[in-house]
N, C-alpha and C positions, 0 to 999 in steps of 0.2 A: 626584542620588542618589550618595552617596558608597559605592566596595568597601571591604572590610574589606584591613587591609593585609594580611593575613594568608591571601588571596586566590591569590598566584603560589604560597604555599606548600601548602597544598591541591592544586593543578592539578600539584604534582610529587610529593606524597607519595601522593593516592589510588591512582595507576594504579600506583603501588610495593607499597600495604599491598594492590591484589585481586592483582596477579601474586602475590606470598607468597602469601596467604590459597588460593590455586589451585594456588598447588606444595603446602601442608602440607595442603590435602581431597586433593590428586592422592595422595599420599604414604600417607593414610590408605585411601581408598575406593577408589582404583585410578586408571588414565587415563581407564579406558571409561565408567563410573561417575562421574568427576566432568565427563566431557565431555557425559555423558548431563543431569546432573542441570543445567549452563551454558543445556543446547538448549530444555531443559523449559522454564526462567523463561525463555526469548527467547519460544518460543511462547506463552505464559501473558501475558508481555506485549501480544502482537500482538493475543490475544482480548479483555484488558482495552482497550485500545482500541479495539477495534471496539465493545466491548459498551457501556462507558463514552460513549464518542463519539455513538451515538446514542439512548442514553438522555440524555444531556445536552443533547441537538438537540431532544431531545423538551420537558424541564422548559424549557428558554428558550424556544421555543416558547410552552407553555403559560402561562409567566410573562410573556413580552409580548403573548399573546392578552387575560390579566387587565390590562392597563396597569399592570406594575409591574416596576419594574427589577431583571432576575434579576440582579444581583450575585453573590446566595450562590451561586447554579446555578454561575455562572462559577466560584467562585474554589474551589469542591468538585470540578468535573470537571477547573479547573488542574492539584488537588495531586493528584488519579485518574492522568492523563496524565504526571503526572510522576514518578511510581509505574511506570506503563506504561512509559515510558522507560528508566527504574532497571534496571526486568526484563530489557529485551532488550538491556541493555548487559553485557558478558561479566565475568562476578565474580560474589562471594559477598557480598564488604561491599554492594555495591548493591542484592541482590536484600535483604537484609535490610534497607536503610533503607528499600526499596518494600514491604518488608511494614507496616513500621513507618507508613511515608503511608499506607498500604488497613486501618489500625486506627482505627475510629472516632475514639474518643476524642483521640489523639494529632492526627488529619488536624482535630478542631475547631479542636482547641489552635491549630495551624496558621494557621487560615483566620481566626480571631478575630485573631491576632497581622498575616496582613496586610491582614485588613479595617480595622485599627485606621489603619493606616498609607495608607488608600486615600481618596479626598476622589472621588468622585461626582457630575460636575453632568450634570442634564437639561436639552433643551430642548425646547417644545413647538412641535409642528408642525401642531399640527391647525384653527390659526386665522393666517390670513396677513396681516400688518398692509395697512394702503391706503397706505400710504408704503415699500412694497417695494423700489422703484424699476424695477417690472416693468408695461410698458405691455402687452397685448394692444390688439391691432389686426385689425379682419376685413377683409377683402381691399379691400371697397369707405371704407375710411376710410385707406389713405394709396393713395400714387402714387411712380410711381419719376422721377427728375429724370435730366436729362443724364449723361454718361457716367462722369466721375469716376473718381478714380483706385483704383477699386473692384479688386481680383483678379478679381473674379467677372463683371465686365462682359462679358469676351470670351466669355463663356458663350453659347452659343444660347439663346434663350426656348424656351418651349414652350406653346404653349397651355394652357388649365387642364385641360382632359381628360388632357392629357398628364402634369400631375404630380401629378395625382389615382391615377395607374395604372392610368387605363381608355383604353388606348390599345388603337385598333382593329384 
């Protein structure tokens, strides 16, 4: 995955363009008022996530109860979350691009753009090859040999009652 180079510059221009954006609402709407209106979206995020969060526990859930890979579930509750985020992080450009992710249409646009970009393998478990390389064995078809240089030799035995956990 290659970043955009244009990456360091972002991570020093945002936190510039919400403190502005925070002094020129402070400037208009007052301090109380735009501190009021910062605590709203932190809160409003917190419920989108919870609310988000288990509805989204639910559809995957329900999506791999039908044997089918919620993808879409995932990568709709991703741009939700990341929305939620946006909220409770302190600013006005963020709460606006998280309104922007919590509007339908745009959050498709979204999910199509990195479904597009997403490669998906399954593999099935519900049948286990005979060349696993996994032997079960019941108690009476092997034996234990000489002492070896095992870690576990120095162990005490126990009878089988004993690591059965019906000990008397």
């Amino acid at each position: 995955m290659r970043l955009s180079p244009y990456l360091p510059l972002l991570l020093i221009a945002w936190p510039i363009a919400e403190i502005a954006t925070l002094v020129w609402v402070g400037g208009h709407l007052g301090v109380i008022n735009t501190v009021g209106l910062v605590l709203l979206a932190a809160f409003g995020g917190l419920a989108l996530f919870r609310y988000v969060g288990f509805g989204l526990l639910r559809r995957v859930q329900v999506e791999l109860s039908g044997g089918r890979m919620p993808t879409g579930a995932l990568l709709e509750g991703f741009v939700v979350l990341v929305a939620g985020v946006l909220l409770i992080l302190p600013g006005f450009l963020s709460d606006v691009l998280a309104f922007l992710l919590l509007f339908s249409p745009i959050r498709r646009l979204i999910i199509a753009s990195i479904a597009a970009r997403l490669t998906v393998s399954t593999m099935s478990s519900s049948r286990q090859s005979p060349d696993d390389g996994v032997v079960d064995l019941d108690e009476d078809q092997w034996e234990r040999r000489g002492g070896g240089s095992s870690p576990w030799s120095d162990r005490p035995s126990f009878p089988p009652s004993d690591r059965d956990g019906d000990r008397p």
